[in-house]
C-alpha positions, 0 to 999 in steps of 0.5 A: 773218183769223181774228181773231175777236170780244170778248164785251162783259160787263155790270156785273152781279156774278157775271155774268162769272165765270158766263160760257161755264160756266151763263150762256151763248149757245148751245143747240147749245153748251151745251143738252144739259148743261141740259136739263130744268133751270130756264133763263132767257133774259137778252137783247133781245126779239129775241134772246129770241124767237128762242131760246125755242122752241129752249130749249122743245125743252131744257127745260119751265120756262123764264123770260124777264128783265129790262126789255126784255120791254116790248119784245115785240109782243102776238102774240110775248108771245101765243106766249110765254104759250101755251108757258109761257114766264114773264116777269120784268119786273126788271133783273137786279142780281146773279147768285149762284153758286159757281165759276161755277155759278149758284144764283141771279138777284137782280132789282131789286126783291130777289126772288131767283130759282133757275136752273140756266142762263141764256141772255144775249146780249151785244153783242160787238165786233171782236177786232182792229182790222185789218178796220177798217184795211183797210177791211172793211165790217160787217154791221149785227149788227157781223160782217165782211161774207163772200161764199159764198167767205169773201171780204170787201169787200175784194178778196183779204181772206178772213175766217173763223170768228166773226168773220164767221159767227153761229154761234159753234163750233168746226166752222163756224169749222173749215169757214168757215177751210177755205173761205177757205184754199181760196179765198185760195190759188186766188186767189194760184195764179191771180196766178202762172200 
């Protein structure tokens, strides 16, 4: 199975048509395009934490936003200060842009704040309901459940690509597809022999 997942948008106007162009989920993707550029972080402290210090080897001016900020332990926010990383404690309402290109985030309390990117993390689902179906367990982030073969729960079924891996690129999805090819056909050429 290469069936790979949905991004789930939120109802922030600006937000989708933003997507995969200036608001974006990846550094490795995307970092170099934004480098040194006024970057924000719009996600869940976690997924916050985790990519601050890969934005901080990309860019210098780099803002955290929106409510789940409260959500940081007092030694998170402490590394966080001493980097330089702002915090915004505002939803994002809105985000202005042209053809994509984001100029502006509009917070609930009407600032208006200029970015170059911001970095979401969005919750996502299963694009097909087929590993559900076949009964293929999930892992608690929502990826279908691989061994080191690419294998799933279920025995025989192989599934590659973002649908099982969090790292969203064309190479891994690539490489993990040609690991469960390999595996799927050693498993169907032993059946036979």
């Amino acid at each position: 199975m290469a069936t790979g997942i949905k991004d789930l948008m939120p109802e922030i106007p600006g937000f989708q048509e933003c997507w995969g162009i200036s608001v974006i989920h990846c550094p490795y993707c995307h970092g170099y395009e934004y480098r040194g550029k006024k970057t924000g972080i719009w996600a869940p402290a976690e997924k916050a934490f985790h990519l601050a210090p890969l934005l901080l080897n990309l860019t210098d001016d780099l803002t955290i936003l929106g409510q789940d900020v409260s959500n940081f332990t007092e030694e998170e926010l402490k590394t966080l200060q001493k980097h330089g990383v702002e915090m915004v404690h505002h939803n994002v309402m809105a985000m202005e842009h042209k053809n994509g290109y984001l100029h502006k985030v509009v917070l609930d309390n009407g600032d208006k704040i200029s970015f170059s990117a911001v970095y979401a993390g969005v919750p996502f689902e299963q694009s097909s309901d087929i590993p559900n179906s076949l009964g293929c367990e999930l892992t608690e982030q929502g990826f279908i459940k691989t061994d080191h073969f690419q294998m799933t729960t279920v025995p025989g079924v192989f599934a590659c690509g973002d649908n099982c891996i969090s790292m969203r690129s064309v190479a891994q999805a690539v490489a993990s597809g040609n690991l469960a090819g390999a595996m799927a056909n050693m498993e169907l050429s032993k059946e036979s022999f």
